[in-house]
N, C-alpha and C positions, 0 to 999 in steps of 0.2 A: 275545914276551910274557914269554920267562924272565928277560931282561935287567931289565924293568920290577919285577918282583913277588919280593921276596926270600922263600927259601926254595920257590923254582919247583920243586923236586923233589917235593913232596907231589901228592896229588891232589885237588882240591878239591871235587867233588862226592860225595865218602865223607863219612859223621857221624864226629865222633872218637867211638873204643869207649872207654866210659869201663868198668870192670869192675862187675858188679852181684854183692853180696854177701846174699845169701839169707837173711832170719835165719828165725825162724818164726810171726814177728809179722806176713813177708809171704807165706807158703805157706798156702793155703786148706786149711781141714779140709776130710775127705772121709768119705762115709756109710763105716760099716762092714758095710752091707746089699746097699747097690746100686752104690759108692764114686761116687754125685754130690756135686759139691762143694755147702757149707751157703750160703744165703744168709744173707750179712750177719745179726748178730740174731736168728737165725732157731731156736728149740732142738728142731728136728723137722725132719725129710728132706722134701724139700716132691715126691718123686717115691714113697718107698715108708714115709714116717711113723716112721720110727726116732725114737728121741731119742737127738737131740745128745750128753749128757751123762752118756748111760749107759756102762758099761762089755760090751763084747761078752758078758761071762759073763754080765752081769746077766740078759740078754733073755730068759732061761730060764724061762720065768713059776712062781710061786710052786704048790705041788699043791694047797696049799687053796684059793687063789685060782681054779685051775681048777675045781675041784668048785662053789664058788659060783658062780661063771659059767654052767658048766653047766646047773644047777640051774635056774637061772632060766631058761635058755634053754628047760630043759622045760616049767617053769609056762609059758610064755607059748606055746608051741608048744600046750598042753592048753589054753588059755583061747580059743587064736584056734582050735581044729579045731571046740569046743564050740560058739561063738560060731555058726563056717558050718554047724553041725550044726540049732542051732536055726533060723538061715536060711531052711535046704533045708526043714525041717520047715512054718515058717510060709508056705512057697511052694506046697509040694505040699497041705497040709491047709487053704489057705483053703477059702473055702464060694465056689462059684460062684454065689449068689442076689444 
């Protein structure tokens, strides 16, 4: 077969290696949370919800921000205890007649 086929010294069941040059237009971002990689489009960690396009200092949430968060979390905590309060009341206090 080597007489037939010129340049018989190669191996022909190998792929030629062609070299692959990296730039970073092919390297996938990665969360800076949970470091999974982002899907395509995608501007939120689709495993633990970061954004995309924040920067790691950013995530530090804002202190007034937390106080109104807060806040609210109590009004609604005080509206739904209220709410099963009167509940229990209208359960315990019907009229059995």
């Amino acid at each position: 077969m080597g007489d037939v086929v010129q340049n018989a010294d190669r191996e022909f069941w190998r792929a030629p290696v062609v070299p692959v040059v990296e730039t970073s237009a092919n390297i996938a971002e990665a969360c800076t949370g949970c470091g999974t990689e982002f899907i395509m489009g995608a501007g939120f960690c689709h495993v633990c919800g970061a954004d995309r396009h924040k920067v790691a200092s950013a995530l530090v949430a804002n202190c007034s921000w937390t106080r109104l968060f807060e806040a609210v979390q109590v009004w609604r905590i005080e509206w739904l205890l209220s709410a099963a309060v009167a509940f229990l009341a209208g359960i315990l206090l019907k009229n059995q007649n």
